[in-house]
VOPA-255932 format. One record per residue (C-alpha): residue in three letters; x, y, z. Coordinates in pm, whole numbers, always signed. Each point is the difference from the previous one (the first is absolute). Layout:
+-----+--------+--------+--------+
| res |     px |     py |     pz |
+-----+--------+--------+--------+
| ALA |      X |      Y |      Z |
...
+-----+--------+--------+--------+
//
This chain:
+-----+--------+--------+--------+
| res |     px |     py |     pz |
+-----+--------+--------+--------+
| UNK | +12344 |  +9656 |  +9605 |
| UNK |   -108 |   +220 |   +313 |
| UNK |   -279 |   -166 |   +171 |
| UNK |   -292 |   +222 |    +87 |
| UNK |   -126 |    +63 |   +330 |
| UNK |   -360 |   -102 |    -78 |
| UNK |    +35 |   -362 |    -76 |
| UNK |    +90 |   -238 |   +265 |
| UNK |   +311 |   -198 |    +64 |
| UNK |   -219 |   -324 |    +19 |
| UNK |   -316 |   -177 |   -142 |
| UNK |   -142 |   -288 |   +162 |
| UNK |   -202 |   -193 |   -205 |
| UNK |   -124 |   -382 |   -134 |
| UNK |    +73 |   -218 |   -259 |
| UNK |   -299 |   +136 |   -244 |
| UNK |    +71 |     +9 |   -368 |
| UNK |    -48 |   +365 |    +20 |
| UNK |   +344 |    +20 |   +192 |
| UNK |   +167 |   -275 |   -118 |
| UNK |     -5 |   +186 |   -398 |
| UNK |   +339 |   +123 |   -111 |
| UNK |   -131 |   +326 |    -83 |
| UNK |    -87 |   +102 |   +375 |
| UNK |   +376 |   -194 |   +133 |
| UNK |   +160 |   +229 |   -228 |
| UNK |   -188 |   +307 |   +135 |
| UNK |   +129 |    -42 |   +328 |
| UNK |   +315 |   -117 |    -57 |
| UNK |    +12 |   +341 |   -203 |
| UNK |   -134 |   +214 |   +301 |
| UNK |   +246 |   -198 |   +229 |
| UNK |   -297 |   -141 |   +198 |
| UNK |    +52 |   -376 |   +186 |
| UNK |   -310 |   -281 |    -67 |
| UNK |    -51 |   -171 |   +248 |
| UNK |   -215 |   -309 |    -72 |
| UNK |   -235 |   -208 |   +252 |
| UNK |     +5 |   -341 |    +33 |
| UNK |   -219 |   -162 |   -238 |
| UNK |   -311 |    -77 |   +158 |
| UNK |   +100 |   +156 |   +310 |
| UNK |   -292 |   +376 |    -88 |
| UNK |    +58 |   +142 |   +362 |
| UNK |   +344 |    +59 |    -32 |
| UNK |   -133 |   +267 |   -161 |
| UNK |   -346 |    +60 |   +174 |
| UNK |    -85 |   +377 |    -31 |
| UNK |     +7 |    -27 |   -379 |
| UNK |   -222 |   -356 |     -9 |
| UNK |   -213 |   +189 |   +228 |
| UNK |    -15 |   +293 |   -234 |
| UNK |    -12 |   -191 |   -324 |
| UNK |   -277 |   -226 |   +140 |
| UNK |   -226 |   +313 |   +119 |
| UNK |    +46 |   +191 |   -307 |
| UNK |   -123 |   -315 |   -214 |
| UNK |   -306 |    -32 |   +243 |
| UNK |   -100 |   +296 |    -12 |
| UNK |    +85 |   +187 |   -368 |
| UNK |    +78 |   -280 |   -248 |
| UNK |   -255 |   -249 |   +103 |
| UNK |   -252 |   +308 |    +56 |
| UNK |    +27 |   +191 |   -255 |
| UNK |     -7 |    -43 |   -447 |
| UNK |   +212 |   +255 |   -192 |
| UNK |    -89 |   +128 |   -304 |
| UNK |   +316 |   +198 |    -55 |
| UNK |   +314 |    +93 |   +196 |
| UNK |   -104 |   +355 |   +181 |
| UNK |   -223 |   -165 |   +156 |
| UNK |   +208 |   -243 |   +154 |
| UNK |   +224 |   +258 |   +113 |
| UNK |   -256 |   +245 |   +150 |
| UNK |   -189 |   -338 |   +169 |
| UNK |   +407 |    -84 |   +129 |
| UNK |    +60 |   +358 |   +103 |
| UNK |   -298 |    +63 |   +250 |
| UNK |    +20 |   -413 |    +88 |
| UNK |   +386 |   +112 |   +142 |
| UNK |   -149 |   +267 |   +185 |
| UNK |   -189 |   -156 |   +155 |
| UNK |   +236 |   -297 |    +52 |
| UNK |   +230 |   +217 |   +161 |
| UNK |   -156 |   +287 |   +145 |
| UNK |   -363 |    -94 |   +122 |
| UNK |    -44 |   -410 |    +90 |
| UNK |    +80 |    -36 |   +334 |
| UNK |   +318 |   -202 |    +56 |
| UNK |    +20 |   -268 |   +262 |
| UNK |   +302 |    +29 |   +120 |
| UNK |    -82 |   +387 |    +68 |
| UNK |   -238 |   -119 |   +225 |
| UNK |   -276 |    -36 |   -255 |
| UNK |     -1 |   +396 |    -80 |
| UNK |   +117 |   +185 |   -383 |
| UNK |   +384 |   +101 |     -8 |
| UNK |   -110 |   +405 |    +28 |
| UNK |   -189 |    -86 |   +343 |
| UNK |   +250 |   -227 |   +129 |
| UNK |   +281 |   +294 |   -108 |
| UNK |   -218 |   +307 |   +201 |
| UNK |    -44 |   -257 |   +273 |
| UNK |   +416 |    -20 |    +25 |
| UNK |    +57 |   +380 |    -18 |
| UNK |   -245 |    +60 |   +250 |
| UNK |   +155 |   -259 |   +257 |
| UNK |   +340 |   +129 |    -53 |
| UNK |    -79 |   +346 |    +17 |
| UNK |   +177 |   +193 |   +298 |
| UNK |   -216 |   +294 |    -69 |
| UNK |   -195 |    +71 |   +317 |
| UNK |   -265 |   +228 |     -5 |
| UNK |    -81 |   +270 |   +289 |
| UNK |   -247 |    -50 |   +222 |
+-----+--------+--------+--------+
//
């Protein structure tokens, strides 16, 4: 089978029952992708997702009571936005990715205007 572009060569991820199932092993063993499991107990190996998974059960799932599942995924869809478009990021020195990436382009810009 002809692996497709789109899916990654690796996932990292921990030792939850949602990864451990056979169902999901199967899956990527199908798509050719490589598990690669923390440590137990060890979450930071894997820190962007903890981070992630933590923030999105702050604040949607302990925020929010669904009555049915559109709105769950419109609340998730403009949550993500925001999430990745609009917070500001610390290690962008505290500004949103779009600001940080206009900041970049206009530092590296050789364009000089006349005077």
């Amino acid at each position: 089978m002809k692996k497709s572009s789109f899916l990654p060569r690796q996932i990292r991820i921990d030792n939850g029952p949602e990864f451990l199932s056979s169902h999901f092993v199967a899956w990527a063993q199908e798509k050719q992708i490589e598990l690669l499991y923390i440590q137990p107990g060890r979450p930071m190996q894997n820190g962007c997702i903890e981070r992630f998974k933590r923030s999105f059960r702050e604040e949607v799932l302990d925020v929010y009571r669904f009555e049915h599942l559109d709105q769950v995924r419109e609340t998730v869809h403009h949550w993500l936005i925001n999430y990745n478009e609009r917070r500001p990021h610390e290690s962008l020195n505290r500004l949103p990715p779009p600001l940080y990436r206009q900041q970049l382009i206009a530092q590296s810009s050789t364009f000089q205007p006349s005077t």
